[in-house]
Backbone as a printed PyTorch tensor [residue, N CA C, xyz], in Angstrom:
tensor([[[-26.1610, -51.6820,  14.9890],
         [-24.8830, -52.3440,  14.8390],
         [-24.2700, -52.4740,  16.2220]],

        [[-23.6900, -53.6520,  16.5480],
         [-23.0910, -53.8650,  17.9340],
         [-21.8930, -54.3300,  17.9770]],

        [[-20.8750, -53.4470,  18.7210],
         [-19.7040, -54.0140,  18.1960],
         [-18.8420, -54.9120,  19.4230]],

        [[-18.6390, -56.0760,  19.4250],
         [-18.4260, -56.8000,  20.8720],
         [-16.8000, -57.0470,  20.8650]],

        [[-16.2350, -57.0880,  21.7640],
         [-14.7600, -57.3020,  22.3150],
         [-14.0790, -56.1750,  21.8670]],

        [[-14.2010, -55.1120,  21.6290],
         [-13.6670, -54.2530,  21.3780],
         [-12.9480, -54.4830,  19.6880]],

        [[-13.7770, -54.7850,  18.6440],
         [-13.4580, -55.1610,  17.5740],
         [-14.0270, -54.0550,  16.3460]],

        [[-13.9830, -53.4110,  15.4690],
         [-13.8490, -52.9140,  14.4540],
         [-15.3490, -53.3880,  13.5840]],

        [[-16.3180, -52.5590,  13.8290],
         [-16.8560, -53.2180,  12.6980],
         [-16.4790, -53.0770,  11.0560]],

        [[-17.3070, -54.3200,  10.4640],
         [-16.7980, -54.2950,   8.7670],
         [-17.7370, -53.7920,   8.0860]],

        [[-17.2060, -53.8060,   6.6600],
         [-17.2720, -52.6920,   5.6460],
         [-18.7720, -52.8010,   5.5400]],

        [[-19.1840, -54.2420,   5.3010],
         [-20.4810, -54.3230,   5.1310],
         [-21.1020, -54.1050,   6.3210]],

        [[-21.2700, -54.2500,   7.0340],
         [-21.7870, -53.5320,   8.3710],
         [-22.0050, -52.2270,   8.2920]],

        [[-21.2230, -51.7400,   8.2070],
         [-20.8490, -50.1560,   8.1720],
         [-22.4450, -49.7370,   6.2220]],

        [[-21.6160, -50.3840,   5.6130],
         [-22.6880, -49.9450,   4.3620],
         [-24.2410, -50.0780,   4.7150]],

        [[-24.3990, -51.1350,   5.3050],
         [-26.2650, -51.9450,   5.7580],
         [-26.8460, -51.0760,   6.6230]],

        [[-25.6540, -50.1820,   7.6000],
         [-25.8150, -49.4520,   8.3050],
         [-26.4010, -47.9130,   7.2770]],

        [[-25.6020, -47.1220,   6.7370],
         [-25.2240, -46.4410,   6.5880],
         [-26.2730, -45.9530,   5.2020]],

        [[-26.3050, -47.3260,   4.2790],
         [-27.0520, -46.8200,   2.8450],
         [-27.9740, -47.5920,   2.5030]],

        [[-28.9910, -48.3180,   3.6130],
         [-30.3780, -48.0340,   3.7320],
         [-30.6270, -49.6180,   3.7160]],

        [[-29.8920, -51.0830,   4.0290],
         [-30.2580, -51.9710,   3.8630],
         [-31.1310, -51.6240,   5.1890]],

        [[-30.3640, -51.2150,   6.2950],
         [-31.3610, -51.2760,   7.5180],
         [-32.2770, -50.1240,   7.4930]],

        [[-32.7760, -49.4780,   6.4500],
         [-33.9430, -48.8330,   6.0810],
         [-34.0940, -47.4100,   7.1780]],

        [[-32.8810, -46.9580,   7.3640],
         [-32.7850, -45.9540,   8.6960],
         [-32.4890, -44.2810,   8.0580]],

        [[-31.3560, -44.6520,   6.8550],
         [-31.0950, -43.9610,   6.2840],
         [-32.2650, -43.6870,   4.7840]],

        [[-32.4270, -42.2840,   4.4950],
         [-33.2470, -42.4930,   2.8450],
         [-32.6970, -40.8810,   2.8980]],

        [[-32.2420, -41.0220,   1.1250],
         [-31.4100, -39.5130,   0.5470],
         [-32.6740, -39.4110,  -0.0700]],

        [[-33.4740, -39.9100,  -0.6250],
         [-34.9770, -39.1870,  -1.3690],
         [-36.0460, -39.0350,  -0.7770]],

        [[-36.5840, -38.4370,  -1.1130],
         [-38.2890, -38.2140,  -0.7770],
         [-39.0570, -39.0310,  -1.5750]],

        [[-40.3520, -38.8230,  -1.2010],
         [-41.2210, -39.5140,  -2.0370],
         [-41.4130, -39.0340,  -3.5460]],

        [[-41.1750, -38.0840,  -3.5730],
         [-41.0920, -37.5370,  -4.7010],
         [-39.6050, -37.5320,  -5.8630]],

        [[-38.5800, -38.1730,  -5.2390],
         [-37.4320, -38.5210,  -6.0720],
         [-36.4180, -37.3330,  -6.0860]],

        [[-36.2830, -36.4450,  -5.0350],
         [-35.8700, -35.1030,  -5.0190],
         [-34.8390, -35.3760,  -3.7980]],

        [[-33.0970, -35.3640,  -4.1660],
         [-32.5200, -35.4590,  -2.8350],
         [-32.3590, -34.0040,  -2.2040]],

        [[-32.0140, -34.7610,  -0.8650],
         [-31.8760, -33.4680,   0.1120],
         [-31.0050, -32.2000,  -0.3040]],

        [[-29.8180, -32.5240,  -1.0300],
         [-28.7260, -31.7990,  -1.4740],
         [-29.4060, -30.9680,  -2.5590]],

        [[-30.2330, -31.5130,  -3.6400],
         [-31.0490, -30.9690,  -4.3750],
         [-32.2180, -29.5050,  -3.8890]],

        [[-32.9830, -30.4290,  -2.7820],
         [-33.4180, -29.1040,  -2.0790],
         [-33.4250, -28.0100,  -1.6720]],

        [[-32.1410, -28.2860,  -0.9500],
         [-30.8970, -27.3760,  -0.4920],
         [-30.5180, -26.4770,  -1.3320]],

        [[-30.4980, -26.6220,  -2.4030],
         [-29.5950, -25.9460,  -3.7540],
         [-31.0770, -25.5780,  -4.4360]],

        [[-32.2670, -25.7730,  -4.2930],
         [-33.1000, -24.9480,  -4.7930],
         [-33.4260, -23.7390,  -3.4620]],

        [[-33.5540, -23.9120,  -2.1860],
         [-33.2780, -22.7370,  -1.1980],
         [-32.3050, -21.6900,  -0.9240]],

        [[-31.1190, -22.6390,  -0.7180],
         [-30.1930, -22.0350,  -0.4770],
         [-29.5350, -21.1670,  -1.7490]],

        [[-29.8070, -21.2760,  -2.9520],
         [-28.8020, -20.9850,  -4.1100],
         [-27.5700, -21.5080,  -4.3650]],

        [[-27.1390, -22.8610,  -4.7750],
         [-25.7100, -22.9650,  -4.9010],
         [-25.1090, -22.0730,  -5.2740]],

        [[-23.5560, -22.2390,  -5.4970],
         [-23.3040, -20.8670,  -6.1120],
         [-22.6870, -21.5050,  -7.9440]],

        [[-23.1070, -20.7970,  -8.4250],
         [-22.6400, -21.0110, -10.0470],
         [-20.9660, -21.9380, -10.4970]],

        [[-21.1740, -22.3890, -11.1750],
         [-20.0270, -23.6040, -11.1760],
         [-19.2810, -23.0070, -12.6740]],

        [[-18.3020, -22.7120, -13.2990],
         [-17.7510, -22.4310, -14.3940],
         [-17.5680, -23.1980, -15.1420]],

        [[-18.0430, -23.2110, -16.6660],
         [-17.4880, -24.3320, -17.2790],
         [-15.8650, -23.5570, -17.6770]],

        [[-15.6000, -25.1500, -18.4870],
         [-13.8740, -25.0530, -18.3300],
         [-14.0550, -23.7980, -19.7700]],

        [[-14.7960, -23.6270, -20.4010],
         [-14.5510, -22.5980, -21.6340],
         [-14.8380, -21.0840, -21.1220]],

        [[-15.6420, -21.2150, -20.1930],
         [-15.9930, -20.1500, -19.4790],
         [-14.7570, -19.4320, -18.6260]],

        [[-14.1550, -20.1650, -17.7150],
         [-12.7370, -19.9150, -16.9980],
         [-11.6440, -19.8580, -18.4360]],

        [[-11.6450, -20.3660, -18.9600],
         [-10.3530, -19.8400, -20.3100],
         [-10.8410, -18.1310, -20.2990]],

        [[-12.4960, -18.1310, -21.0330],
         [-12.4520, -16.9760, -21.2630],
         [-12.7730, -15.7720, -20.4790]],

        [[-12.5120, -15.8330, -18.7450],
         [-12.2670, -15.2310, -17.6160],
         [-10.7970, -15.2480, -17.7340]],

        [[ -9.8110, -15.7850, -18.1130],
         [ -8.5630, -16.0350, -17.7240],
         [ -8.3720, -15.1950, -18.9820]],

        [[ -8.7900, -15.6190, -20.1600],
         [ -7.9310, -15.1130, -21.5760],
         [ -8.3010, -13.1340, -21.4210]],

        [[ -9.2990, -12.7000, -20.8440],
         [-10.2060, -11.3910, -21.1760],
         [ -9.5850, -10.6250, -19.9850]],

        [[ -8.4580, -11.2570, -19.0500],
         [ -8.2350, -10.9320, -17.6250],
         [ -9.2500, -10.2000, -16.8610]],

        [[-10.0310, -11.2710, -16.2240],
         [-11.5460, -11.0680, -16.3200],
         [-11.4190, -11.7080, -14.8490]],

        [[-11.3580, -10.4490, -13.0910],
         [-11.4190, -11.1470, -11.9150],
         [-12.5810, -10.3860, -11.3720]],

        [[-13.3610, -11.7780, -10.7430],
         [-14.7330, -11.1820, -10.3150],
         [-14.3470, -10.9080,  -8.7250]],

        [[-14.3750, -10.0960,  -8.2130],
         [-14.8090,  -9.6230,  -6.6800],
         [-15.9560, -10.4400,  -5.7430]],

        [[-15.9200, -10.8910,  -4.7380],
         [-16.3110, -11.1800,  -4.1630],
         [-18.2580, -10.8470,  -4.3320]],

        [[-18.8560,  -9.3370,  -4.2620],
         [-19.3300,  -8.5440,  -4.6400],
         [-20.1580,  -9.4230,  -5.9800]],

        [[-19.3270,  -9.2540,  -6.8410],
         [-19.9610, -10.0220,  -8.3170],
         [-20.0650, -10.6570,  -8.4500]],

        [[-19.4830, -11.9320,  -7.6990],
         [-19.9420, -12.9840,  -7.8150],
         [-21.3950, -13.9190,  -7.2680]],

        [[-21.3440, -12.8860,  -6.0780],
         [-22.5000, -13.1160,  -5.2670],
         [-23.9130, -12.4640,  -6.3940]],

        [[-23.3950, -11.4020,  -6.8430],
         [-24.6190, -10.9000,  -7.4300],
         [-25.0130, -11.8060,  -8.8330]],

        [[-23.8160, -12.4610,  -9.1450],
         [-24.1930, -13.4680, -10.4360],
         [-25.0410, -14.4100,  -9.9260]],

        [[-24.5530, -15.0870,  -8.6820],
         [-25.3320, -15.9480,  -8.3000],
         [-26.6540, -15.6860,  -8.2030]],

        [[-27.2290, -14.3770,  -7.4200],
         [-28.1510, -13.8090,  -7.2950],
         [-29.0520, -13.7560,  -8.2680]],

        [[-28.6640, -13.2670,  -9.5540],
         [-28.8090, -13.2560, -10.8270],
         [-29.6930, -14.1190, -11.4150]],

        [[-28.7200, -15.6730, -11.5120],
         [-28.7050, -16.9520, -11.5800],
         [-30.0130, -17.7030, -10.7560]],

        [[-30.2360, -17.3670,  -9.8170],
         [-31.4810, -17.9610,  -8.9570],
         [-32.6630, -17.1500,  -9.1420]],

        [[-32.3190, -15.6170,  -9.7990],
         [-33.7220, -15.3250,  -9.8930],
         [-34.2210, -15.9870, -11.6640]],

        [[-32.9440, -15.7620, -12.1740],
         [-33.4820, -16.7110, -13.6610],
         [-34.1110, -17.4700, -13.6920]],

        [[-33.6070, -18.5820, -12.7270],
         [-34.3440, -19.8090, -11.9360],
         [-35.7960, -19.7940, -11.8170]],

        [[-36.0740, -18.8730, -10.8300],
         [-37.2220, -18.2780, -10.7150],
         [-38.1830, -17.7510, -11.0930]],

        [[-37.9160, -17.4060, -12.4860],
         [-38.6920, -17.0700, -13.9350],
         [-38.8490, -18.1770, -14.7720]],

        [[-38.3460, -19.4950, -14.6160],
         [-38.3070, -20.1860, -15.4390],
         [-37.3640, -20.2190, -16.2420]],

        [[-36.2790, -19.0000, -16.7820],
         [-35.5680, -19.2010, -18.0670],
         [-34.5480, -20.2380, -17.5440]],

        [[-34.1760, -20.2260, -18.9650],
         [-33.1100, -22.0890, -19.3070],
         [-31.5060, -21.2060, -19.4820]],

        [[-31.5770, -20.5080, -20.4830],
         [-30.0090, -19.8510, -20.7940],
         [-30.7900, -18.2180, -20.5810]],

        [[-29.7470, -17.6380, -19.6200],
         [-29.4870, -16.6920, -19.2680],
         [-28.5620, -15.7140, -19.4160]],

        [[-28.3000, -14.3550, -19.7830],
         [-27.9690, -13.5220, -20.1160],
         [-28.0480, -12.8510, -18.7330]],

        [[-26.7520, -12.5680, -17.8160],
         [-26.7880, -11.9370, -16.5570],
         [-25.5710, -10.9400, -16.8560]],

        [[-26.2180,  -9.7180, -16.4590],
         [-25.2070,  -8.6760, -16.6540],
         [-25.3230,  -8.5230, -14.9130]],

        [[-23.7060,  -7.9890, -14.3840],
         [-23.0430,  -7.6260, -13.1640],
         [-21.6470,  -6.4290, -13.6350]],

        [[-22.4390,  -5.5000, -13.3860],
         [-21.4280,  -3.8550, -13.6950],
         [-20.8230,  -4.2450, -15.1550]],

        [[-20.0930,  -3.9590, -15.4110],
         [-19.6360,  -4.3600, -16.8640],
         [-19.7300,  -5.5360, -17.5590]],

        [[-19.5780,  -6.9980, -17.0040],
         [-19.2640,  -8.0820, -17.1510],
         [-20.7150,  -8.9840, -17.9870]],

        [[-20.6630,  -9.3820, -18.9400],
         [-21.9390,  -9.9700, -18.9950],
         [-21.1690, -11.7480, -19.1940]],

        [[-22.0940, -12.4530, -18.3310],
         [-22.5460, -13.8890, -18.6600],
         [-23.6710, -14.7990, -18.9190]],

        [[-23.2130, -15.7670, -20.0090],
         [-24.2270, -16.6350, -20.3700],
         [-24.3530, -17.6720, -19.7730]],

        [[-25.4770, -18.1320, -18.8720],
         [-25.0290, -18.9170, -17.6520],
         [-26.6150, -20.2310, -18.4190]],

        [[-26.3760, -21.6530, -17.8460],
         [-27.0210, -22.2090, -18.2930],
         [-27.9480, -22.3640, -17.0210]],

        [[-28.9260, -22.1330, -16.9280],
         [-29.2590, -22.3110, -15.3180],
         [-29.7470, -23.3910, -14.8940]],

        [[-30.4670, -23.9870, -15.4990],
         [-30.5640, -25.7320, -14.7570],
         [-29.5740, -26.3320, -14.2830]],

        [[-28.9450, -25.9790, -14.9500],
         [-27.0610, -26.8480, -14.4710],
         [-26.4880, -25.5870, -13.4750]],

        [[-26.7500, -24.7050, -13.4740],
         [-26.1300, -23.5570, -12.7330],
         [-24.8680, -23.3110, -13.0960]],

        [[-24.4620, -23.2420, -14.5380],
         [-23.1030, -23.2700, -14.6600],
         [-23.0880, -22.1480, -15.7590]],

        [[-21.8960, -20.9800, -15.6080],
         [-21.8810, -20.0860, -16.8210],
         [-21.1800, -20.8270, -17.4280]],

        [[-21.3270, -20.5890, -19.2530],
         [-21.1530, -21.2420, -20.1060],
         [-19.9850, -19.8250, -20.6740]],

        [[-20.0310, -18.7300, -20.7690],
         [-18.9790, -17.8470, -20.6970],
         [-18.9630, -16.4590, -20.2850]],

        [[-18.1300, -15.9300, -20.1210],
         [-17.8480, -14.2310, -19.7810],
         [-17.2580, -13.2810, -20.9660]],

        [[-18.1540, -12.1760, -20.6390],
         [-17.4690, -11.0010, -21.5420],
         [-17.3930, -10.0460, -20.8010]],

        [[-16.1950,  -8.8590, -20.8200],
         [-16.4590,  -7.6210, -20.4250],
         [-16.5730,  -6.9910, -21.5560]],

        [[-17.2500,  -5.4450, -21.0900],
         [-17.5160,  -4.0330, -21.9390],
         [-16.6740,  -4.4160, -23.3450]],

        [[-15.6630,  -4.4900, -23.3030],
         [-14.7330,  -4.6120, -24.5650],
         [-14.9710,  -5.3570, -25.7910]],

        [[-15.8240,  -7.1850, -25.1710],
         [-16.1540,  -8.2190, -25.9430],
         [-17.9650,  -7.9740, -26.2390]],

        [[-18.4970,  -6.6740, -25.4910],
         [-20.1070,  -6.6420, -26.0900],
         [-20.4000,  -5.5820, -26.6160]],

        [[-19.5640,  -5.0850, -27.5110],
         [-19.5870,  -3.8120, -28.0740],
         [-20.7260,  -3.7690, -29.0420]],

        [[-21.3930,  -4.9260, -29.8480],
         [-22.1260,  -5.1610, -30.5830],
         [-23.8570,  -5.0050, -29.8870]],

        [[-23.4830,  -5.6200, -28.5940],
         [-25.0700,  -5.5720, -27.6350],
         [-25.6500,  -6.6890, -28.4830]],

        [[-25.5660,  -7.7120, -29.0040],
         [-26.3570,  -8.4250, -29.4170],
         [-25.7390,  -9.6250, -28.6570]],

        [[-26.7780, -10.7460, -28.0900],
         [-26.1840, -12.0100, -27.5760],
         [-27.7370, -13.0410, -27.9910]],

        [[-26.9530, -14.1880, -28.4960],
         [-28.1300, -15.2070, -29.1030],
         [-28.3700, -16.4970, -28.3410]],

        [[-29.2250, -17.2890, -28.3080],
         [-29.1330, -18.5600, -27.4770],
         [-29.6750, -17.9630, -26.7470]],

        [[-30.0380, -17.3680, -26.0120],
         [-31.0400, -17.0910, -24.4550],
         [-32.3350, -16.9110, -24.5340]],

        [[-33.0430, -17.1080, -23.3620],
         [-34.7790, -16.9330, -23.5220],
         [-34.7510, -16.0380, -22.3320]],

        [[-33.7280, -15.0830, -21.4280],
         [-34.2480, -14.4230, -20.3410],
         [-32.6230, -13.5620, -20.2800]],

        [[-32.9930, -12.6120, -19.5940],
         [-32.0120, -11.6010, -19.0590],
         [-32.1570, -10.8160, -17.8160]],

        [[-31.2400, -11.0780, -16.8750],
         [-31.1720, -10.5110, -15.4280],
         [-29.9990,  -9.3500, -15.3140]],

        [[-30.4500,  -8.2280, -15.0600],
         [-29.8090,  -7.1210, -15.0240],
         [-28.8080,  -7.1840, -13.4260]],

        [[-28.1850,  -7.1610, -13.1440],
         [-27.8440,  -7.1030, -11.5340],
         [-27.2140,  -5.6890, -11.2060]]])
């Protein structure tokens, strides 16, 4: 892109540039896998809450520490790593059902709400 008289280039310029008409830029691989994707299978994103999940962190007055959260995550990527789909991750008292393809817990209980020890829907469990 060349920009002459001291002028501004435009939008389309900027896009042809930027999202691959001029073939400079590419977010996939050959294999259909973006970079951000990659990233988040190395790096570990960190777990995303669904909105029923945060009610029932909020309703159970349920605050994770810095500490626990990391270890959920932890948790969460080794699930990953086994293959399981819905996960059962216990962190010191707290247990969550986290969906892991999506990386998102689906909800929280403490000691109080698993008095029963029984939890259904899961194919794996990570102790932390």
């Amino acid at each position: 892109m060349k920009i002459q008289n001291g002028q501004y280039p435009s939008i389309n310029q900027l896009q042809d540039e930027y999202f691959g008409r001029s073939g400079s830029r590419v977010t996939r691989n050959d294999v259909g896998i973006s970079f951000q994707e990659i990233l988040n299978q190395k790096t570990g994103a960190p777990v995303k809450f669904s909105k029923h999940a945060t009610n029932r962190l909020a309703d159970r007055n349920i605050n994770l520490t810095g500490d626990q959260l990391n270890r959920l995550n932890e948790g969460t990527r080794k699930a990953g790593a086994k293959g399981i789909q819905e996960s059962l991750v216990l962190v010191d008292e707290l247990a969550f059902i986290v969906n892991v393809p999506n990386n998102t817990v689906i909800t929280a209980m403490d000691q109080d709400e698993t008095n029963e020890n029984v939890f259904t829907n899961i194919d794996g469990a990570v102790i932390m």
